[in-house]
C-alpha positions as CSV (number, residue, x, y, z in Angstrom):
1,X,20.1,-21.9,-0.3
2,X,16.3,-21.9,1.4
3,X,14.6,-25.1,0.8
4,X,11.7,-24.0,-1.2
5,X,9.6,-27.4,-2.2
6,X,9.4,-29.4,1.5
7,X,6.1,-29.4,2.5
8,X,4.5,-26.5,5.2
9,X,1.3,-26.2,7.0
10,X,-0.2,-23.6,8.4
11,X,-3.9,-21.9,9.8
12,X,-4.9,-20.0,6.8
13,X,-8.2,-18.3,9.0
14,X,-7.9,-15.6,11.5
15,X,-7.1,-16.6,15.5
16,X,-10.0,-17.0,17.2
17,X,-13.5,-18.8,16.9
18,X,-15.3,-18.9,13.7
19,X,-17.8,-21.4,12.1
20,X,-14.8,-22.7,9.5
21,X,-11.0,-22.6,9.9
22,X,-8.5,-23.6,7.4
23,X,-5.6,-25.8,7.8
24,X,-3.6,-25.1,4.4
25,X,-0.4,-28.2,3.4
26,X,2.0,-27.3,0.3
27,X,4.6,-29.2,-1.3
28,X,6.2,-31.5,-3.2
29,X,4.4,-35.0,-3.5
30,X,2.1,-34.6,-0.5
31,X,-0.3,-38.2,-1.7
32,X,1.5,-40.0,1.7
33,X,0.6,-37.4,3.8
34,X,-3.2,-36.7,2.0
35,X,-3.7,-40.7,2.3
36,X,-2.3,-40.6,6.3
37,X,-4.5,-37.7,6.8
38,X,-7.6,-38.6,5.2
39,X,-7.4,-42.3,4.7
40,X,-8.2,-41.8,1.2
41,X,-7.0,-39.7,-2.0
42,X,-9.8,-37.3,-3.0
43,X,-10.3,-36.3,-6.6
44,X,-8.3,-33.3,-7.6
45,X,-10.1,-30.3,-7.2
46,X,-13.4,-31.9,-5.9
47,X,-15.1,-30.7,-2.4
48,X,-14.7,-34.4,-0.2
49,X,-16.5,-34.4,3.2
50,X,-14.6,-36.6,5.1
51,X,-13.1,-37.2,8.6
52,X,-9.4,-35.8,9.2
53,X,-7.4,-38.5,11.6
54,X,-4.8,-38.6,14.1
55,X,-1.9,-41.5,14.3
56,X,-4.0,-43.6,16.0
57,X,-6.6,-43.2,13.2
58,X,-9.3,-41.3,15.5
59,X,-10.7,-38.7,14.2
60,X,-10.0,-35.1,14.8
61,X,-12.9,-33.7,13.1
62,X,-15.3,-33.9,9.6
63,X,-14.6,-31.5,7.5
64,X,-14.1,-31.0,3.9
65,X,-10.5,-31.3,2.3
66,X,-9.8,-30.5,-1.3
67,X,-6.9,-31.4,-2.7
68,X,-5.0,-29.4,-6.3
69,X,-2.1,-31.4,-7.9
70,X,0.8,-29.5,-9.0
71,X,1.4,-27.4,-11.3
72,X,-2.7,-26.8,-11.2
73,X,-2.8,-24.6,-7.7
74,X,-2.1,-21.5,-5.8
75,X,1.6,-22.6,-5.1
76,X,2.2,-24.7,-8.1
77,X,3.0,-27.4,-6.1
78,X,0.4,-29.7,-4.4
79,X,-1.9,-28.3,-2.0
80,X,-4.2,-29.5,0.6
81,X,-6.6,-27.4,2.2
82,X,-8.7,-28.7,5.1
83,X,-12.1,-26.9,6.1
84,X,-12.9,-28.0,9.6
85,X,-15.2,-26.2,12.2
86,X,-13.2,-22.7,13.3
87,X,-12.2,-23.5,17.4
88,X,-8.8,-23.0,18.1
89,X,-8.2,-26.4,19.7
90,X,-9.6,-28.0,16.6
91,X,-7.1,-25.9,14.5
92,X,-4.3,-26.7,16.3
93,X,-5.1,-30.4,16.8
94,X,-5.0,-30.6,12.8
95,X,-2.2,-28.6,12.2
96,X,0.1,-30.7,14.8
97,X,-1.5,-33.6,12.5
98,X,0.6,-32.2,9.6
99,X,3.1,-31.6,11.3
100,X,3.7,-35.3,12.7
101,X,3.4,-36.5,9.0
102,X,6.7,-34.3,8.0
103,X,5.2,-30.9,7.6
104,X,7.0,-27.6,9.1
105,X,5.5,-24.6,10.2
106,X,5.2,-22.4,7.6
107,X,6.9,-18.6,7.5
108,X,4.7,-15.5,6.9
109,X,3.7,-14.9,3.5
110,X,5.5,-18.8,2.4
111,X,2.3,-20.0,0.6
112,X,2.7,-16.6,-1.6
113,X,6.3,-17.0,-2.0
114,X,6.2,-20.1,-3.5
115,X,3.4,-19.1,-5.9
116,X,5.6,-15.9,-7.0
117,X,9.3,-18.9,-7.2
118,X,6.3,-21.2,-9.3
119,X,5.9,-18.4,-11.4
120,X,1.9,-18.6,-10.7
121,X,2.2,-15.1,-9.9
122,X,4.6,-12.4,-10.6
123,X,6.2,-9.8,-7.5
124,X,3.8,-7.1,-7.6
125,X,1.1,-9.9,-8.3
126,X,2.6,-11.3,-4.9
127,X,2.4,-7.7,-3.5
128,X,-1.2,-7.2,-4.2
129,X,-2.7,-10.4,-1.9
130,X,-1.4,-8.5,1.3
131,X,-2.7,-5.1,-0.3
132,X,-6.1,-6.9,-0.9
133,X,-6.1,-8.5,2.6
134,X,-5.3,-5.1,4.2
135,X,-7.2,-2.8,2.1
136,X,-9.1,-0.3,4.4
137,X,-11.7,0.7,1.8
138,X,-13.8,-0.5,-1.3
139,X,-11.9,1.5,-3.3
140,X,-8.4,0.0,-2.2
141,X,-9.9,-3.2,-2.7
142,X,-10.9,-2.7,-5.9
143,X,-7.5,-1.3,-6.7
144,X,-5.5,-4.5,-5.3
145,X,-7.5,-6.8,-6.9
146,X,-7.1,-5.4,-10.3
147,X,-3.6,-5.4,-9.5
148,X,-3.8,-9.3,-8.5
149,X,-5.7,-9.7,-12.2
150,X,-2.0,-8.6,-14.1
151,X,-3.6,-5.0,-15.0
152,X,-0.2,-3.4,-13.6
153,X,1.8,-6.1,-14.3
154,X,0.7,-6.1,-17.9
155,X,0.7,-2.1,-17.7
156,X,4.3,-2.5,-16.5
157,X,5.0,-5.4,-19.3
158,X,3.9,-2.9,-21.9
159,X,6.8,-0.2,-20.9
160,X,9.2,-3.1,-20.9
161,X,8.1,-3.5,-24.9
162,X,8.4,-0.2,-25.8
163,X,12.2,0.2,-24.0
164,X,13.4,-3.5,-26.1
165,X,12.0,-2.1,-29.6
166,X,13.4,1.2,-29.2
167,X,16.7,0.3,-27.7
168,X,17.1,-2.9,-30.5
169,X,16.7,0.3,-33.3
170,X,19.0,2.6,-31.5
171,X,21.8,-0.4,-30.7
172,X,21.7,-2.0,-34.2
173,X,23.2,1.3,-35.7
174,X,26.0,0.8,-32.9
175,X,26.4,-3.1,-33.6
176,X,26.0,-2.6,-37.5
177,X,27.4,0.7,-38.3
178,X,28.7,-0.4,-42.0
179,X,24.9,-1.5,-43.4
180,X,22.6,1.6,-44.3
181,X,20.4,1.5,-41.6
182,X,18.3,4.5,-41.7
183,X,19.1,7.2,-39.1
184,X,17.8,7.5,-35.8
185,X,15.7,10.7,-36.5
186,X,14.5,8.9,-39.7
187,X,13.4,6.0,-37.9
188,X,11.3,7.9,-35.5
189,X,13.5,7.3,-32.5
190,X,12.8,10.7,-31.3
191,X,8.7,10.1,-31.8
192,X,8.9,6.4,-30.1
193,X,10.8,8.1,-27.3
194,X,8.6,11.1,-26.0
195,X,5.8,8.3,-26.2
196,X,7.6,6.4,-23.7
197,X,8.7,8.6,-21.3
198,X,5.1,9.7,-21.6
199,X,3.4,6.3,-21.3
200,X,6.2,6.1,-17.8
201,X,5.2,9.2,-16.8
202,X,1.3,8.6,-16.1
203,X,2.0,4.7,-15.1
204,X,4.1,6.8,-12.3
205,X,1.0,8.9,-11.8
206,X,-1.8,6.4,-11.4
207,X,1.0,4.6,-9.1
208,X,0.9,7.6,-7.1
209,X,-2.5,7.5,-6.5
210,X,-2.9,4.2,-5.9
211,X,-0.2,4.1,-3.7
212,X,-2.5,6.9,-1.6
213,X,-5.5,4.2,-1.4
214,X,-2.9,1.9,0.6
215,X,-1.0,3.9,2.6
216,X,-3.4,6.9,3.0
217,X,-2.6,10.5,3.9
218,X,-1.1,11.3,7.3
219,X,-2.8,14.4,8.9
220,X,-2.4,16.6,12.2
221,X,-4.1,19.6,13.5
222,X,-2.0,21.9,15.0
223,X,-2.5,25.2,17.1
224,X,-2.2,27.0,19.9
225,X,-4.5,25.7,22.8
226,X,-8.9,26.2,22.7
227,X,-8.9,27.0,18.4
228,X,-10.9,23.8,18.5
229,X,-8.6,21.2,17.0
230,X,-10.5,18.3,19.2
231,X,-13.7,20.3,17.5
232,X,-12.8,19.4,14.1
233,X,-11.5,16.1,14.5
234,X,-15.0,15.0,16.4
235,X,-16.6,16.9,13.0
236,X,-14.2,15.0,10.6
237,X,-14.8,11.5,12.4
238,X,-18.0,12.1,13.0
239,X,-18.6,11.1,16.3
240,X,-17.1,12.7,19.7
241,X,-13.6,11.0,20.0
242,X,-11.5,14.4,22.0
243,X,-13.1,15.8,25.2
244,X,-13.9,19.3,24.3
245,X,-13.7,22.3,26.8
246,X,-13.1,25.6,27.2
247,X,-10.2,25.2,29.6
248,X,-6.9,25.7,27.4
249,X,-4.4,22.7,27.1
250,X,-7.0,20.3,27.7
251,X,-5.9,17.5,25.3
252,X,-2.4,16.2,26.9
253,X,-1.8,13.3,24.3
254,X,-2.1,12.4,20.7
255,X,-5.7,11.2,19.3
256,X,-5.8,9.6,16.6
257,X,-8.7,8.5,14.3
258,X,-8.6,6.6,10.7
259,X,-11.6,8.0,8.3
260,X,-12.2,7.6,5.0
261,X,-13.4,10.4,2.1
262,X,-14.7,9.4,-1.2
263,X,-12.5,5.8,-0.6
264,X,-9.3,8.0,0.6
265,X,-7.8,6.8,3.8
266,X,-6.6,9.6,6.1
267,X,-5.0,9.3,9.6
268,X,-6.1,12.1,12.0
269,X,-3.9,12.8,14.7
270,X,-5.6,15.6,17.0
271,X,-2.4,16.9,18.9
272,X,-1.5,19.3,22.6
273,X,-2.3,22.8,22.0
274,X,1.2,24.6,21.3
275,X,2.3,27.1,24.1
276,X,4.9,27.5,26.8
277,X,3.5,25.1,29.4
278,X,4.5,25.0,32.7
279,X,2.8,21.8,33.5
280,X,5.5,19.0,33.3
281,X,2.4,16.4,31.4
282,X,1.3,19.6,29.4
283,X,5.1,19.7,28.2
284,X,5.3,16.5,27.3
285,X,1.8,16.4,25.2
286,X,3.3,19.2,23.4
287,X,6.9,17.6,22.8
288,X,4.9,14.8,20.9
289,X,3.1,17.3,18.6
290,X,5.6,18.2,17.4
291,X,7.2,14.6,16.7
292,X,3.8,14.5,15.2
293,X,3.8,17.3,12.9
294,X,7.3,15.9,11.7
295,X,5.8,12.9,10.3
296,X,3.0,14.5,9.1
297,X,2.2,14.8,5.2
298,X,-0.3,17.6,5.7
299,X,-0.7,20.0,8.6
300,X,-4.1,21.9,9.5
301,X,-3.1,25.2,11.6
302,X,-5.8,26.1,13.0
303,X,-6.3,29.5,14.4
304,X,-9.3,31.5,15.8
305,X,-11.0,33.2,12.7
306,X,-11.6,35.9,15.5
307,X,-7.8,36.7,15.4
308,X,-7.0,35.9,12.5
309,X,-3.4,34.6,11.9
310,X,-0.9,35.9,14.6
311,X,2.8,36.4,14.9
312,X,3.0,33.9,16.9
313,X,1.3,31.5,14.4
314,X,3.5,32.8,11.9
315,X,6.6,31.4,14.4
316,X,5.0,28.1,14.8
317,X,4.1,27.1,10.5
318,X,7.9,28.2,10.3
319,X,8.8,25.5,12.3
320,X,6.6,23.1,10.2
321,X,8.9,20.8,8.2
322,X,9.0,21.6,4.1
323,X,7.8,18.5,3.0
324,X,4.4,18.6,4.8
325,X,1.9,20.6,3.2
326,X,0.5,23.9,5.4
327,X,-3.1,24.7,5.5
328,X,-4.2,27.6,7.8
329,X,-7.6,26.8,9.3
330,X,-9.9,29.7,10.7
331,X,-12.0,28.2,12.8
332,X,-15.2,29.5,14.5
333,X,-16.2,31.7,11.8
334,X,-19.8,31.4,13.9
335,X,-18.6,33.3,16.1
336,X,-17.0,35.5,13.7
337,X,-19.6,36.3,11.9
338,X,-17.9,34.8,8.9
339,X,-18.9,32.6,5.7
340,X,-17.1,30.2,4.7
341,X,-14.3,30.1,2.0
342,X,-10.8,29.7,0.5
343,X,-8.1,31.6,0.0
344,X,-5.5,30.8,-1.6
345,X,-1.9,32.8,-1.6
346,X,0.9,32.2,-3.1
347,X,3.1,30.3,-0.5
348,X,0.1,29.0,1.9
349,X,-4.2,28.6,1.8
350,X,-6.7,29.7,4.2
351,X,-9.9,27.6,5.1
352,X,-12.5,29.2,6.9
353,X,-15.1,27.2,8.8
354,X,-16.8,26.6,11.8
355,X,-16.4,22.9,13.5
356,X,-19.2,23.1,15.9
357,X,-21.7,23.8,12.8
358,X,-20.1,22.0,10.3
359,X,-20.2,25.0,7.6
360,X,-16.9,24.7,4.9
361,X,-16.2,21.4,6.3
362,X,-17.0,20.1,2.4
363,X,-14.3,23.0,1.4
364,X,-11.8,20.8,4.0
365,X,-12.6,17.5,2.3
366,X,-12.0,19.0,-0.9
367,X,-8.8,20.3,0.0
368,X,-7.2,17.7,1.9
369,X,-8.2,15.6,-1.3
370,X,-6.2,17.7,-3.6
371,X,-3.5,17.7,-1.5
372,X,-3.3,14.2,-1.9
373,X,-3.2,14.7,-5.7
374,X,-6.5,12.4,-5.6
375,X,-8.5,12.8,-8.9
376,X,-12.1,11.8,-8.6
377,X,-13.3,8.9,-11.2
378,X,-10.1,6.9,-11.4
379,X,-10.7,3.5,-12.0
380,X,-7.8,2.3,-13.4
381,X,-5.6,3.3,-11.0
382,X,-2.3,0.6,-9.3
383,X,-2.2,-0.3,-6.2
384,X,1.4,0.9,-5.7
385,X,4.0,0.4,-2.9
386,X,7.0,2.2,-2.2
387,X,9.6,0.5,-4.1
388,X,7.4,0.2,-7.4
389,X,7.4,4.4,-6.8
390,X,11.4,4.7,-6.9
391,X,11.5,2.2,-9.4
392,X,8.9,4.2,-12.3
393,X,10.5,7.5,-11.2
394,X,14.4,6.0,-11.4
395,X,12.9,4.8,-14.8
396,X,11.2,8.2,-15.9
397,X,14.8,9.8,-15.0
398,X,16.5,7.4,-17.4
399,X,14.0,7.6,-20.1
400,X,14.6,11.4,-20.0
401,X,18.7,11.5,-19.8
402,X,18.3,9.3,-22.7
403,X,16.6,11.9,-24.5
404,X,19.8,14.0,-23.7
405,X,21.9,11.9,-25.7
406,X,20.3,11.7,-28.9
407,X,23.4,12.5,-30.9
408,X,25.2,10.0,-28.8
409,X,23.6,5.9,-29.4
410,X,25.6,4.3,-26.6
411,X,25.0,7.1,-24.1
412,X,21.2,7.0,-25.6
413,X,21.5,2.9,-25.4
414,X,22.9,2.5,-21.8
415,X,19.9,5.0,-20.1
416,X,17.4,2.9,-21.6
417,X,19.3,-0.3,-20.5
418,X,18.9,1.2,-17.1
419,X,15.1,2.3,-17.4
420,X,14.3,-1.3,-18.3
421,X,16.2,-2.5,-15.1
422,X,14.4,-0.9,-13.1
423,X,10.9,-1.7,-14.6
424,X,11.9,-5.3,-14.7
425,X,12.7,-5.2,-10.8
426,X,8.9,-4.2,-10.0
427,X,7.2,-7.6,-11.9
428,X,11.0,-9.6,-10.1
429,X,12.2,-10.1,-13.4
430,X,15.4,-9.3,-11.4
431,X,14.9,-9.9,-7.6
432,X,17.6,-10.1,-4.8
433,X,16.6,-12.9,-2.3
434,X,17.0,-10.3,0.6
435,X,14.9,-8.3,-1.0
436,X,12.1,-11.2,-1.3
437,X,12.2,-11.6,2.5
438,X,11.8,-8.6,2.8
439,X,8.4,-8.2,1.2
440,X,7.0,-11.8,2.1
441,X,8.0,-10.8,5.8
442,X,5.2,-8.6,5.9
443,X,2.6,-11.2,5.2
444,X,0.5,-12.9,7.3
445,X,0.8,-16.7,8.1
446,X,-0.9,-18.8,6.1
447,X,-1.0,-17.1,3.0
């Protein structure tokens, strides 16, 4: 088993210079190492200024240190954090400091870890410091750091209640079958049940969405060479990323460009214009547009609105993969003498607009946000990953065979058993070790 309580040390602040870096120390009974650091013991939770000194007892710098006693700190062990002026050489002069007095290099994500095995925080508590480190945009933010308050937790805590007092009524008619227990029916199993698999079903759906605030929405425009695909990226970014021409085939490579709408993360990719090339580089530009468009949760097709959509269009959305949305795009409707709108059919939309003059590029927006499933106004929504996703739907799909088998208790019993494993495994109430490297892999060092 992984020693989990010997002390570590780390640089808790970004490479680089700064004004302040951070020297974090966590473990179990650190006083001989705060006292050979500091050459004194500071009061638990107080801001000391003090000098921080090598084996010789020169000083490496003056800083501040604070110091939390177990269990009252981040890790639930005791912590030392030392605030010294940002240079590299400084940082690394006080982290070898720690080091010499027993300390090892901590792993990413260790600090975090420890707090989660400390039971400071819970795994999706855990999950939500990298989500609120990473976040790309306010709303995000806001989204992890509700998640880092207990909201999902709690949220999640609350589905766990509802599975043990409906699965204690159904299994005491199995474990007690002689008393006169009233009947399942009469005891409102059926009524307790559709609230639950009700209550799972929108904790699935506001995990959804908040799962779209982390990892965002993966977009490429696709289409045959000059229907302005470099246009409308430069439009969507708002600034001139693509080199726009005339000349057909002349974007070669992949652009990509992150922007954000209403607090949505999308990832643009601008792609090679799709035709038989002879040009070996052309060939290759267009070989990646396609490994593109394979990756691709929605695909713009854009198409001159002057044309309209061709057989060969036709030819190349067939080829788009089913689980990426399809939007046709009819672009320069100025020269079309168009206005622009939506249509939408019964297998596939049309957007018309004009990316040089920006008319019906709010009808885009909208549309790429409701393929996202975004809902405008959520504020309560959970800052989701992608095994808290399996886990409510693998619990939704239990919650509903269980209402298959409401003539049959242990059938009924055994799928809600099931649905509570899995809701347990988001919060680690049951958590393979592999799987806990897993997640604190991903981590930065120092926290």
């Amino acid at each position: 088993m992984t020693q989990y309580d010997d002390p570590i040390a780390a640089i808790a602040t970004a490479p680089g210079r700064g004004g302040i870096g951070v020297v974090r120390v966590s473990g179990k009974s650190l006083l001989p190492l705060v006292q050979a650091l500091l050459g004194a013991t500071p009061a638990p939770r107080r801001a000391l200024r003090t000098a921080f000194f090598d084996a010789h007892g020169a000083a490496i710098d003056d800083g501040i240190a604070l110091y939390f006693p177990a269990p009252r700190s981040y890790t639930g062990e005791d912590l030392l954090e030392l605030q010294g002026h940002g240079g590299p050489v400084v940082m690394q002069m006080l982290l070898k400091r720690c080091l010499e007095l027993g300390a090892r290099l901590a792993g990413p994500g260790e600090f975090t870890r420890r707090a989660f095995l400390n039971d400071k925080l819970d795994l999706a508590q855990a999950e939500s410091v990298a989500d609120l480190i990473e976040a790309a945009t306010d709303s995000a933010a806001r989204c992890a750091l509700r998640s880092l308050r207990g909201e999902f937790s709690a949220a999640i805590e609350e589905l766990v209640r509802q599975l043990i007092e409906l699965r204690m009524l159904v299994e005491a008619t199995l474990d007690f079958p002689e008393e006169e227990l009233d009947p399942l029916d009469r005891a409102d199993v059926k009524g307790r049940h559709a609230r639950l698999t009700g209550a799972i079903e929108t904790a699935l759906k506001k995990s959804r969405q908040g799962s779209l605030l982390r990892t965002g929405l993966q977009v490429v425009l696709a289409g045959r060479p000059n229907v302005g695909k470099s246009s409308l990226l430069n439009r969507l970014a708002g600034e001139e990323l693509a080199i726009v021409t005339a000349i057909p085939g002349t974007t070669r490579d992949s652009v990509r460009q992150a922007i954000h709408i209403d607090g949505v993360p999308l990832n643009i990719v601008d792609t090679a214009g799709l035709r038989d090339a002879q040009d070996e580089v052309e060939r290759m530009g267009i070989a990646r547009t396609w490994s593109e468009i394979g990756k691709a949760d929605v695909v713009l097709l854009l198409v001159d609105a002057r044309a309209g959509v061709t057989k060969r269009d036709l030819e190349l959305v067939e080829r788009v993969p089913q689980g990426a949305k399809r939007v046709f795009v009819h672009n320069k409707i100025d020269l079309a003498g168009n206005a622009p709108r939506v249509q939408r059919g019964e297998t596939s939309t049309s957007l018309h607009l004009s990316a040089k003059t920006g008319a019906g590029m709010d009808l885009l927006r909208a549309e790429l946000l409701a393929v996202a499933g975004w809902q405008q106004g959520a504020e309560d929504l959970f800052m989701a990953r992608e095994r808290h996703l399996v886990a409510l739907r693998q619990a939704a799909q239990h919650a509903t065979r269980a209402g298959e088998h409401f003539g049959r208790p242990e059938l009924f019993a055994e799928e809600l058993r099931l649905a509570q494993e899995q809701l347990n495994s988001i919060t680690g109430e049951f958590a393979a070790d592999d799987l806990l490297g897993e997640i604190f892999s991903r981590f930065c060092i120092g926290k």
